[in-house]
ROTORMI-224876 format. One record per residue: residue number from 1; y, x, z of N, C-alpha, C in turn. Coordinates in steps of 0.02 Angstrom, whole numbers, plus 50000, padded with zeros to 5 digits. Last residue first. Layout:
% residues N
seq	n.v	n.u	n.w	ca.v	ca.u	ca.w	c.v	c.u	c.w
NUM	Y	X	Z	Y	X	Z	Y	X	Z $
...
***
This chain:
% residues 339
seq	n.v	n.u	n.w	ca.v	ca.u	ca.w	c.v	c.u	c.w
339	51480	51113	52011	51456	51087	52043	51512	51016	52067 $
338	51550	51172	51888	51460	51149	51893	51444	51117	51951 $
337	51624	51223	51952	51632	51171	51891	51571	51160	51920 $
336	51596	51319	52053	51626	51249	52091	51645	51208	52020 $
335	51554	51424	51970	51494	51370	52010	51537	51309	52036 $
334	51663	51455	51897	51603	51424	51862	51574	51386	51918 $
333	51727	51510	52018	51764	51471	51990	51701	51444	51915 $
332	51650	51617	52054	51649	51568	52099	51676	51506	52084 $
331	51651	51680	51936	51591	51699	51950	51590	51592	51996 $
330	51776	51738	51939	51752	51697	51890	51689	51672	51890 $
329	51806	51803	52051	51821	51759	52058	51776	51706	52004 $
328	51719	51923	52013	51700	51890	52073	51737	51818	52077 $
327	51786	51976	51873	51701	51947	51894	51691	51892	51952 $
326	51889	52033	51878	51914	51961	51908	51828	51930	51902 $
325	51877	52135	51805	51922	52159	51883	51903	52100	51902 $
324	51864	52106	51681	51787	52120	51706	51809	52146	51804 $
323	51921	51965	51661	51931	52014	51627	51879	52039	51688 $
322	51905	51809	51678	51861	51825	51653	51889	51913	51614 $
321	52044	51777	51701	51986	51786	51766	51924	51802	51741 $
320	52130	51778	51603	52116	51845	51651	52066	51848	51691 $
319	52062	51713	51461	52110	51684	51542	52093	51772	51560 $
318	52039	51653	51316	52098	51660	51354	52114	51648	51434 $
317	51861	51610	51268	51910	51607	51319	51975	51656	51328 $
316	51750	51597	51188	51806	51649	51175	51824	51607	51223 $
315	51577	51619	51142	51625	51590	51199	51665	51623	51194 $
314	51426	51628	51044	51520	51631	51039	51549	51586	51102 $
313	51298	51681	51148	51308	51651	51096	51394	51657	51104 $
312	51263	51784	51258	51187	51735	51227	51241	51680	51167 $
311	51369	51836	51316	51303	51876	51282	51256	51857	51243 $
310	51541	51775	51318	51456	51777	51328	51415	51815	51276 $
309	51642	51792	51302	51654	51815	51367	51569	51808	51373 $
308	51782	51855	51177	51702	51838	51198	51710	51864	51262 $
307	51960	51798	51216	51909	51865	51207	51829	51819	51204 $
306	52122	51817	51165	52035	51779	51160	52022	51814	51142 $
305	52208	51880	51312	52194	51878	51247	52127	51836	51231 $
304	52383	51852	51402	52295	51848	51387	52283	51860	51317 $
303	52508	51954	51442	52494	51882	51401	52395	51879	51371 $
302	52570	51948	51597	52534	51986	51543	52531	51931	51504 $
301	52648	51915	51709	52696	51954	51668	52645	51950	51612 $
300	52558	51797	51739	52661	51798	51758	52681	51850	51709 $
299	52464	51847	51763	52465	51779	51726	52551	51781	51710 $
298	52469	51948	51885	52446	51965	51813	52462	51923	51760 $
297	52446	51851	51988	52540	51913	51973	52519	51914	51905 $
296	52365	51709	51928	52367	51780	51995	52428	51800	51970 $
295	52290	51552	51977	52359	51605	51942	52359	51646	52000 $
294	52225	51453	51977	52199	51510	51998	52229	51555	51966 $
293	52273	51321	51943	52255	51315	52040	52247	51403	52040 $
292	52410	51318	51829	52342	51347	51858	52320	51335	51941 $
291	52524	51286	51797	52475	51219	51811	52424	51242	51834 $
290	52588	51393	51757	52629	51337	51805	52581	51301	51826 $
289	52511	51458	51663	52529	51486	51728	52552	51429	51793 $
288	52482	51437	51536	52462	51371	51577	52465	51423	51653 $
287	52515	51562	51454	52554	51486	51458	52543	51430	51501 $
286	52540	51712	51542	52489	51646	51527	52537	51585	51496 $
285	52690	51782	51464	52609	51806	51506	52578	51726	51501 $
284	52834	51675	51502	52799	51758	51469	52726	51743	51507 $
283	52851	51504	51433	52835	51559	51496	52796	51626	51453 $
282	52943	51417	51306	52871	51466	51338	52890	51500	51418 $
281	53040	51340	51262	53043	51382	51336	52992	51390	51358 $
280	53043	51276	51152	53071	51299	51166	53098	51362	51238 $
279	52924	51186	51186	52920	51236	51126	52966	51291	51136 $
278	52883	51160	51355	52917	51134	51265	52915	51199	51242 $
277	52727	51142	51429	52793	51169	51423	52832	51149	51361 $
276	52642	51009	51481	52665	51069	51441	52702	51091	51415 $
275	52665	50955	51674	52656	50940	51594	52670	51007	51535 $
274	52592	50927	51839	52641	50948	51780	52641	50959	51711 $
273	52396	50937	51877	52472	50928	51876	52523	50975	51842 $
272	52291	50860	51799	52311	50906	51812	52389	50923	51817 $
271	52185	50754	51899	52243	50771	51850	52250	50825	51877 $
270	52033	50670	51946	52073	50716	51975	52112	50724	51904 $
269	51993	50509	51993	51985	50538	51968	52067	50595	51971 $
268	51923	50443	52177	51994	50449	52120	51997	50520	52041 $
267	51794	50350	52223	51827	50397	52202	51863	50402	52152 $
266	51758	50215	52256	51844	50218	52285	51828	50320	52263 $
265	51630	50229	52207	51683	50155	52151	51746	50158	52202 $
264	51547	50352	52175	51575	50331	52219	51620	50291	52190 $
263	51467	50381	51989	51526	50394	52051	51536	50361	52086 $
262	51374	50334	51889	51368	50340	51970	51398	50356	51999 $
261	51464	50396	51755	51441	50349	51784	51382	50367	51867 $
260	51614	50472	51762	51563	50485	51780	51535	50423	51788 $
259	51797	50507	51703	51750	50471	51746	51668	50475	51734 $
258	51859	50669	51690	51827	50609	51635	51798	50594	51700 $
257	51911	50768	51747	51986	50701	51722	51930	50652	51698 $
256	51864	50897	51716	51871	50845	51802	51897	50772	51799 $
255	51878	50943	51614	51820	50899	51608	51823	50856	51670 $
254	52019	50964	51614	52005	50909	51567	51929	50876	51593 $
253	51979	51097	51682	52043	51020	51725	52008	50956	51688 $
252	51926	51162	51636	51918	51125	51694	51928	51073	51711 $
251	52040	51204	51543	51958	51143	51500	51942	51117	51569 $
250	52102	51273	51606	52149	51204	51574	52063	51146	51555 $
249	52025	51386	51660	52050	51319	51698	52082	51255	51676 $
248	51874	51405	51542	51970	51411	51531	51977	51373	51597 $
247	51753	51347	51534	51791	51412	51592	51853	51431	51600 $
246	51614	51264	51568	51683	51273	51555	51719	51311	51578 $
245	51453	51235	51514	51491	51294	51562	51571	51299	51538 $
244	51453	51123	51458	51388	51131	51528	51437	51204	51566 $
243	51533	51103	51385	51546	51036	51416	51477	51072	51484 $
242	51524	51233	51327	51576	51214	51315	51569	51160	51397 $
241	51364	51214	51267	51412	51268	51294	51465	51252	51332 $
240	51399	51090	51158	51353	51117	51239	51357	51160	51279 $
239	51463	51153	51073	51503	51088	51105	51433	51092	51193 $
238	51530	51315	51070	51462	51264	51054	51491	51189	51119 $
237	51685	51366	51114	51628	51378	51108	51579	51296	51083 $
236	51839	51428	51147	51813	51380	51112	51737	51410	51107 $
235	52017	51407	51234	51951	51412	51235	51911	51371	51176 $
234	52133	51414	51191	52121	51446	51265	52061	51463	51269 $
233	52230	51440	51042	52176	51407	51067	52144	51466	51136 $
232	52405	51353	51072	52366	51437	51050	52289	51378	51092 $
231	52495	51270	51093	52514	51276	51035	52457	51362	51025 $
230	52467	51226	51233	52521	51256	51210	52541	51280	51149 $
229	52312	51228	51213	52368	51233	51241	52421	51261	51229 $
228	52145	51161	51149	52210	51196	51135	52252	51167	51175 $
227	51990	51218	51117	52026	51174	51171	52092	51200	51139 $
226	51866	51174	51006	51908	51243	51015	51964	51191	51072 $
225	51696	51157	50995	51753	51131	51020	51796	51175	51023 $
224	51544	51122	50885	51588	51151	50907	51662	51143	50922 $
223	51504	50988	50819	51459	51050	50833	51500	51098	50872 $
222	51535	50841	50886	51576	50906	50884	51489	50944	50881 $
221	51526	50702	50934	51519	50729	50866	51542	50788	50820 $
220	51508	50660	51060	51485	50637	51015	51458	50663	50950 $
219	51580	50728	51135	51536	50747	51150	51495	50721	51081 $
218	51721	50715	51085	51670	50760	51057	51634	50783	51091 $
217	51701	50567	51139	51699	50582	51061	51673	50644	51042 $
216	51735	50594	51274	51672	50567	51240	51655	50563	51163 $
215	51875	50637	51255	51805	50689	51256	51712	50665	51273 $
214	51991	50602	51151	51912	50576	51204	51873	50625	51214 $
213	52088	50645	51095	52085	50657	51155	52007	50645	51192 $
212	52071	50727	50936	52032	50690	50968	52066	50705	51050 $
211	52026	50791	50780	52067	50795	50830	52073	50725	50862 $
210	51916	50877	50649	51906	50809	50714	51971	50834	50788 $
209	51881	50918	50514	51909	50952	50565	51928	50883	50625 $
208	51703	50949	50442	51776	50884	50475	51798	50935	50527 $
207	51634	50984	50298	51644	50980	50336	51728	50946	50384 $
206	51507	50877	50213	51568	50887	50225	51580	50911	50279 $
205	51372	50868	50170	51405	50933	50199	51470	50930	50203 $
204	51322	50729	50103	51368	50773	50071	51388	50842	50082 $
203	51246	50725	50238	51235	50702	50165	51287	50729	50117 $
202	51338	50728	50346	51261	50777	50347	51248	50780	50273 $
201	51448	50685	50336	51434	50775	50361	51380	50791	50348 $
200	51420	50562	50327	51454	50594	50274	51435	50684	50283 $
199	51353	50535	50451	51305	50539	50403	51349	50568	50345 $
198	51472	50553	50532	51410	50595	50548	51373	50597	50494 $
197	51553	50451	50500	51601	50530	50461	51517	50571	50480 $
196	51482	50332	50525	51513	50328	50456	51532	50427	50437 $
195	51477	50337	50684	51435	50341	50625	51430	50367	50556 $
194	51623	50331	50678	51614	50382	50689	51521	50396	50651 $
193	51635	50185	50648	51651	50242	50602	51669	50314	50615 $
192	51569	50120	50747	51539	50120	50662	51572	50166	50632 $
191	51634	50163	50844	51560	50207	50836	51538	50185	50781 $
190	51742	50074	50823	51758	50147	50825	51668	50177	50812 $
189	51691	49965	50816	51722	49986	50754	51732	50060	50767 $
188	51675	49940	50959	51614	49937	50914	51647	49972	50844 $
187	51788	49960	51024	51756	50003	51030	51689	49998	50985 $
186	51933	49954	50917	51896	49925	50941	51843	49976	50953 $
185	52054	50054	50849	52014	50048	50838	51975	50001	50898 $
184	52144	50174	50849	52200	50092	50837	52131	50050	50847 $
183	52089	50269	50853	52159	50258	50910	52136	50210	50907 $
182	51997	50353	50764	51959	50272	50773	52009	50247	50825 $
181	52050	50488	50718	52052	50424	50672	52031	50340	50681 $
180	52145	50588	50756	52141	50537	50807	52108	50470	50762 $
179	52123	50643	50611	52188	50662	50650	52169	50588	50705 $
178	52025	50732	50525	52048	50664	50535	52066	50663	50600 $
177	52006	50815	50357	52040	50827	50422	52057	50743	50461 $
176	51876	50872	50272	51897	50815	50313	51944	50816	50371 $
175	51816	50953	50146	51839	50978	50205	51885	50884	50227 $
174	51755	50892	50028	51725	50958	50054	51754	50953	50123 $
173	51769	50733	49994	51787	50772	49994	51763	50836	50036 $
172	51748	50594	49902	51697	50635	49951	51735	50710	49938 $
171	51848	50518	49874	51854	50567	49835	51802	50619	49858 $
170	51876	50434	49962	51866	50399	49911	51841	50453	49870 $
169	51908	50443	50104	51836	50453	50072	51811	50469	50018 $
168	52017	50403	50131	52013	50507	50128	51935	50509	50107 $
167	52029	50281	50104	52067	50332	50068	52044	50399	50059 $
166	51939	50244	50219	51914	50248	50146	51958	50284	50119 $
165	52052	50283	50320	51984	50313	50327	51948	50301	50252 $
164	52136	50168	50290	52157	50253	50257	52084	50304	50260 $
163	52073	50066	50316	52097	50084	50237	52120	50152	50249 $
162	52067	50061	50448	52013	50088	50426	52026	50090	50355 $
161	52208	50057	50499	52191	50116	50478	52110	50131	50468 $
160	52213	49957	50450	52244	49996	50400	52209	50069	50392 $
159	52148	49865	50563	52115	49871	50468	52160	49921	50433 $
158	52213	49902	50674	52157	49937	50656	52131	49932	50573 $
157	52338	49856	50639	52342	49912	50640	52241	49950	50643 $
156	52310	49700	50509	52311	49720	50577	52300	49808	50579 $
155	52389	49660	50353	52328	49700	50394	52372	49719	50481 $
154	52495	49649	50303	52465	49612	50298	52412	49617	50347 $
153	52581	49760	50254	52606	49736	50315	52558	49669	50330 $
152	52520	49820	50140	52474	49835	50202	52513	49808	50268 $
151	52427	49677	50039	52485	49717	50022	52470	49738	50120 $
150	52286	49627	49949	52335	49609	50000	52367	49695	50002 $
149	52200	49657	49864	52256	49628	49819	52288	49613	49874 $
148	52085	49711	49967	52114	49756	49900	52171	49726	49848 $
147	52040	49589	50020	52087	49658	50059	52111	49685	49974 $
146	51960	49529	49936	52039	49490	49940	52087	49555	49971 $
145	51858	49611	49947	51868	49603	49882	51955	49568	49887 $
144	51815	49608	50099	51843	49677	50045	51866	49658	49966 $
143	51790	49535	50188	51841	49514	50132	51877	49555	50096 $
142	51811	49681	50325	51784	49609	50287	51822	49574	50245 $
141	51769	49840	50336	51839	49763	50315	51763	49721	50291 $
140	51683	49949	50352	51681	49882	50415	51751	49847	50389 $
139	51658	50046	50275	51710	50083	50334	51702	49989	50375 $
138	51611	49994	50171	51575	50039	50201	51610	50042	50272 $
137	51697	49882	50121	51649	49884	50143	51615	49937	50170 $
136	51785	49988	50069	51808	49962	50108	51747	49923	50138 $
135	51710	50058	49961	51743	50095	50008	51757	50060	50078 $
134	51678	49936	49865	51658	49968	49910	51650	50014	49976 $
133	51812	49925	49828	51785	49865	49874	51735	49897	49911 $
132	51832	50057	49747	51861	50038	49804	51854	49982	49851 $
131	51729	50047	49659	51720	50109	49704	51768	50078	49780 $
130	51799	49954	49587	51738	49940	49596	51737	49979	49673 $
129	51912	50004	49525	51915	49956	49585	51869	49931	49604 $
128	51840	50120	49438	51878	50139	49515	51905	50078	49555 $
127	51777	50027	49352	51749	50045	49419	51785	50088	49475 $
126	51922	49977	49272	51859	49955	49319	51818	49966	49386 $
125	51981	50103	49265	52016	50086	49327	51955	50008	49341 $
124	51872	50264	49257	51909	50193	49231	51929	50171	49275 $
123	51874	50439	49344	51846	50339	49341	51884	50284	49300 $
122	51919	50535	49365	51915	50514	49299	51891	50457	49280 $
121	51962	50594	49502	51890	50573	49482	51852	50560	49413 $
120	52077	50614	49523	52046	50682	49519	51972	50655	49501 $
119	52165	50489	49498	52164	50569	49475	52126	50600	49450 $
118	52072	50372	49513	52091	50378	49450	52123	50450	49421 $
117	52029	50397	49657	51994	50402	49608	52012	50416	49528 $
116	52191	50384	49692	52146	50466	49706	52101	50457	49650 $
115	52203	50244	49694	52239	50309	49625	52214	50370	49641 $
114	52148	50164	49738	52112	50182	49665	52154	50247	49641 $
113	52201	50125	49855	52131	50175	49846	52120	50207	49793 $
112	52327	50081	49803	52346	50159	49866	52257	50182	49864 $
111	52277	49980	49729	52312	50008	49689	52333	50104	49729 $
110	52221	49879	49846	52167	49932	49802	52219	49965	49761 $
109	52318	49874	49929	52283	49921	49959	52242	49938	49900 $
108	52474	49881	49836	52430	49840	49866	52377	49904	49903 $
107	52639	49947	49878	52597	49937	49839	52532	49916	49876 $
106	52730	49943	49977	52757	49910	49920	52702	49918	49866 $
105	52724	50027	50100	52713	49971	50079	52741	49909	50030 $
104	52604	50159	50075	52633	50151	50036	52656	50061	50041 $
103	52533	50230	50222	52543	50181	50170	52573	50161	50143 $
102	52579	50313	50333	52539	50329	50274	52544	50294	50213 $
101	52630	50224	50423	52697	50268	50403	52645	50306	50345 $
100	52521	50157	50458	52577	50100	50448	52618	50156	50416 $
99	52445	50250	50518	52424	50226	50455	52485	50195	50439 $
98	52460	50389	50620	52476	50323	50605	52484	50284	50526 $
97	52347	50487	50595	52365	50448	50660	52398	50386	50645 $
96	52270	50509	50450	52325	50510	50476	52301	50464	50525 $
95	52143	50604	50385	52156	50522	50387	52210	50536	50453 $
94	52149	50702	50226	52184	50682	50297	52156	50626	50297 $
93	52059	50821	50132	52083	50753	50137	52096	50748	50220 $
92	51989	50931	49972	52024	50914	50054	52053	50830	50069 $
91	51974	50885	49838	51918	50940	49906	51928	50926	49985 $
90	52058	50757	49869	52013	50770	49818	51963	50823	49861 $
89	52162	50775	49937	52159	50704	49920	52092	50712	49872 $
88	52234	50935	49876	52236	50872	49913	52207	50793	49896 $
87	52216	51011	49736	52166	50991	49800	52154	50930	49844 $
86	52322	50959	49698	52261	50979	49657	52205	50963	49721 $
85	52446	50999	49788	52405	50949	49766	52345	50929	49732 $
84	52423	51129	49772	52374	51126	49840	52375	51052	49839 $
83	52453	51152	49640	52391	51162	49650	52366	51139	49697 $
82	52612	51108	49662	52565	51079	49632	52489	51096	49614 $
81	52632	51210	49724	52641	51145	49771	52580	51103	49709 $
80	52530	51358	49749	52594	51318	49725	52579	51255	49745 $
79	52442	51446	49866	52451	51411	49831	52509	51376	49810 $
78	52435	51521	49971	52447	51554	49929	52465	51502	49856 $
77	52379	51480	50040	52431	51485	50066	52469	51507	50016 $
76	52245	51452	50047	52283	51403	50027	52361	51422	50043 $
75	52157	51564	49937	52190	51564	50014	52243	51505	49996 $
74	51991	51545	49928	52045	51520	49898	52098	51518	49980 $
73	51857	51517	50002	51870	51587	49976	51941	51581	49940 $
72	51849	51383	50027	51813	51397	49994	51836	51476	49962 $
71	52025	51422	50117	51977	51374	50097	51911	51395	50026 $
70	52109	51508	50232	52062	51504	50150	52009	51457	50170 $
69	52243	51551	50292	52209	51507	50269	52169	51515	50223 $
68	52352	51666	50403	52286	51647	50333	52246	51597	50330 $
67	52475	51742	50487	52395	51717	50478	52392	51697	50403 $
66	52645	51669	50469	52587	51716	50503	52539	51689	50497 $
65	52711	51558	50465	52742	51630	50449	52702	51682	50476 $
64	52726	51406	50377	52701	51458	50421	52718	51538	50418 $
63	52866	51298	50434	52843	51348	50402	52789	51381	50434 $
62	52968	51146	50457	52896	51193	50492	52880	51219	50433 $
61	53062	51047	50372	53089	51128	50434	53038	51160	50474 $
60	53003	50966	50315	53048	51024	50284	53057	51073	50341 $
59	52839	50962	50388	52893	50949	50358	52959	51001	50356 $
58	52682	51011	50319	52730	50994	50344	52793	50997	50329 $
57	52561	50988	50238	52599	50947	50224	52640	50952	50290 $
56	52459	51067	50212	52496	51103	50182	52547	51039	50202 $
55	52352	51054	50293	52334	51039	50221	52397	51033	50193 $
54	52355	51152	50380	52302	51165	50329	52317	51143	50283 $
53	52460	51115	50456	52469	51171	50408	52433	51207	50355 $
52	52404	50998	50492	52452	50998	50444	52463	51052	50417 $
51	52312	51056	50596	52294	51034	50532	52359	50996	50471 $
50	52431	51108	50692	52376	51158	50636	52327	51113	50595 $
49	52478	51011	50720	52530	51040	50685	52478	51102	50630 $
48	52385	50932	50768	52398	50903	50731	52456	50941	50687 $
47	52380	51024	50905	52323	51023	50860	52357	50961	50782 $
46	52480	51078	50996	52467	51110	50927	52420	51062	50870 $
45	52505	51019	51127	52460	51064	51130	52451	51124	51048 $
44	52570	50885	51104	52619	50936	51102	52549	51012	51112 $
43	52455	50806	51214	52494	50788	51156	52541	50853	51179 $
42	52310	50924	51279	52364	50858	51277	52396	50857	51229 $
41	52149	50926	51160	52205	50931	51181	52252	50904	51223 $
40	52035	51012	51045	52045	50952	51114	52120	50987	51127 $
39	51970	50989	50889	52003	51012	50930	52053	50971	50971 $
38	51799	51016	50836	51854	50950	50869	51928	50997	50921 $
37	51712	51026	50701	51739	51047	50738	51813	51008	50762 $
36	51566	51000	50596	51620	50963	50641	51668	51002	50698 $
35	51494	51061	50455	51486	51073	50536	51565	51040	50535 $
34	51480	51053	50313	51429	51005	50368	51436	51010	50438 $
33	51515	51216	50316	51498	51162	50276	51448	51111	50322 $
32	51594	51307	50438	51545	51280	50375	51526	51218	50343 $
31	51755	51364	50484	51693	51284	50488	51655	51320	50419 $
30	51820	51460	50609	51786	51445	50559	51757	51398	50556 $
29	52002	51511	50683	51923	51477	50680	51896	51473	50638 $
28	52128	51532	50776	52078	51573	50718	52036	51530	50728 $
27	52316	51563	50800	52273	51510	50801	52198	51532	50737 $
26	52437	51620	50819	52363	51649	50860	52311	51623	50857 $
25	52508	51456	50886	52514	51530	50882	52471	51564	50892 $
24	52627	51329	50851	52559	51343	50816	52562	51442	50822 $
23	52768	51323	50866	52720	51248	50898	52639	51265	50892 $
22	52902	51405	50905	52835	51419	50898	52784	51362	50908 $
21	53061	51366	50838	53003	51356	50895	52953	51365	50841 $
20	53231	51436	50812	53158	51406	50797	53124	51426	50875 $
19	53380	51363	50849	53346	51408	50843	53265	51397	50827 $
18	53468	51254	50850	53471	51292	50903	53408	51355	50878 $
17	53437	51188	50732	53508	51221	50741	53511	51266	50826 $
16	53287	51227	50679	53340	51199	50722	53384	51224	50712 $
15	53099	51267	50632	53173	51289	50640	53229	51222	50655 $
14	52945	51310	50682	52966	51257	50642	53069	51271	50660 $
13	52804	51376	50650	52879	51377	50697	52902	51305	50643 $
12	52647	51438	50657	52677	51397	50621	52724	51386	50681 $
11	52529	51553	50636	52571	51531	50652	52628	51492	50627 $
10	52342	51603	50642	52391	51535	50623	52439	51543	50663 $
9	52230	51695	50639	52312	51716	50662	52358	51671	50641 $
8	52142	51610	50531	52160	51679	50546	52221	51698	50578 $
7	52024	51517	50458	52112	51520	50496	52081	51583	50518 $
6	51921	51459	50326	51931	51519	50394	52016	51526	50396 $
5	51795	51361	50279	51876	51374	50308	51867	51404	50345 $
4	51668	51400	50256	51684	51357	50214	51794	51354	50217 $
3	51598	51554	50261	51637	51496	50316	51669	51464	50253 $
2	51501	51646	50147	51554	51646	50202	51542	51572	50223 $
1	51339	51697	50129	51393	51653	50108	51441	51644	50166 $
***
């Protein structure tokens, strides 16, 4: 049985009066069913432009114009507007970054839950406002029964956006895309509803596409991590893999950036300097050339490829130092992670 979603050579531009940009390039991965995959990033890196392109909702001026989408063997790309609604909100489902610009605010919160159910579910509108107190009790509102006749400028930014998290529930859906979903969130509310997407994954098999700066998060709840820069993925392997042997220099950097408990209390945590390029003015050959500590001539003119770089399980990495001329460095540049 195949991959529940398979990307393939994702590219997505998006167009201007000055000309188009490349924000999504080269972009491949697979999920199965029940498996979590987190893609890490800085902001502008791609990752919220490639799950928009999954679930088909970008805006008027981003197109994709390369690669493949298929969902359950169904290429979504292929789909009319009104089929990949069909889907939407039903097999597939978002929980958006910012809830306040999701929500409809002129209609109540149980009238924005019930209407997925009342689509694609066939529920009376009884128990679809049944389904929906519940919903909201599950995800941590309190006064789920009064939440559902309050309107959403009413709600504090974390209760909305735990109403949209029931939104993308409502319809237990196959594939889960949830876009930074516990931001707005308290730290006890955030692990109830990271709780909340682990047991959905396991019990249903949903699988989640998880975009995320914390990388305590996907330590949390990633079967697998794809890193992204610049709008292409640098590196991606087994979330253990990944966090015990890191090898892209951009993942370096990231894992050097997380504080440590027992650290020295006057050690300074390390950045990576200068920021990611705009869309508009790639660099030829590496994209993370400017920021590398271990840029060679090669990075400048060539453009890397993802490649497997291990024997004992999937590690794709984008860098040169892992081409079989650069062994010795790559060799010395693992042990000083590790160490």
């Amino acid at each position: 049985m195949g991959s529940l979603l398979q990307v393939r050579g994702l590219r997505t531009e998006f167009g201007s009066d000055a000309g188009s940009a490349v924000a999504v390039d080269e972009v491949s991965f697979d999920l199965d069913r029940g498996e979590t995959i987190c893609l890490v990033g800085e902001s502008g890196s791609g990752k919220s432009v490639t799950a928009l392109s999954i679930m088909g909702l970008l805006p008027r001026n981003g197109r994709v114009t390369d690669g493949e989408i298929r969902f359950d063997d169904v290429s979504l790309l292929d789909l009319s507007e009104p089929e990949m609604r069909e889907n939407r909100g039903n097999s597939l489902a978002m929980i958006f970054q910012e809830p306040m610009t999701s929500l409809n605010p002129v209609l109540t919160i149980g009238d924005q839950l019930t209407e997925g159910m009342l689509l694609h579910l066939g529920l009376s509108r009884q128990d679809a406002a049944k389904r929906a107190v519940e919903l909201l009790e599950l995800v941590g509102v309190p006064r789920a029964e009064q939440i559902v006749r309050d309107y959403p400028h009413r709600l504090s930014g974390g209760m909305r956006q735990r109403v949209m998290i029931a939104m993308a529930l409502s319809c237990s859906p196959a594939l889960l895309v949830a876009d930074e979903p516990t931001t707005a969130l308290d730290v006890t509310i955030q692990a109830q509803i990271l709780a909340l997407m682990k047991r959905l994954a396991a019990a249903s098999q949903t699988a989640t596409i998880l975009i995320t700066h914390d990388l305590g998060v996907v330590a949390e709840m990633a079967d697998k991590v794809a890193v992204m820069y610049a709008g292409q993925v640098v590196e991606e392997a087994d979330v253990f893999e990944l966090f015990d042997h890191p090898r892209h220099p951009y993942t370096v950097g990231l894992m050097k950036s997380i504080p440590h408990l027992g650290a020295d209390d006057d050690a300074r945590l390390e950045s990576i300097p200068g920021s990611v390029p705009a869309l508009a003015n790639m660099p030829s050959g590496c994209r993370f050339q400017d920021r590398c500590p271990s840029v060679m001539d090669r990075c400048r003119a060539e453009r890397p490829d993802l490649l497997e770089t291990s024997t004992t399980g999937k590690h794709l990495v984008r860098c040169f130092l892992y081409s079989g001329e650069q062994a010795a460095v790559r060799d010395e540049t693992t042990t000083a992670v590790a160490s």
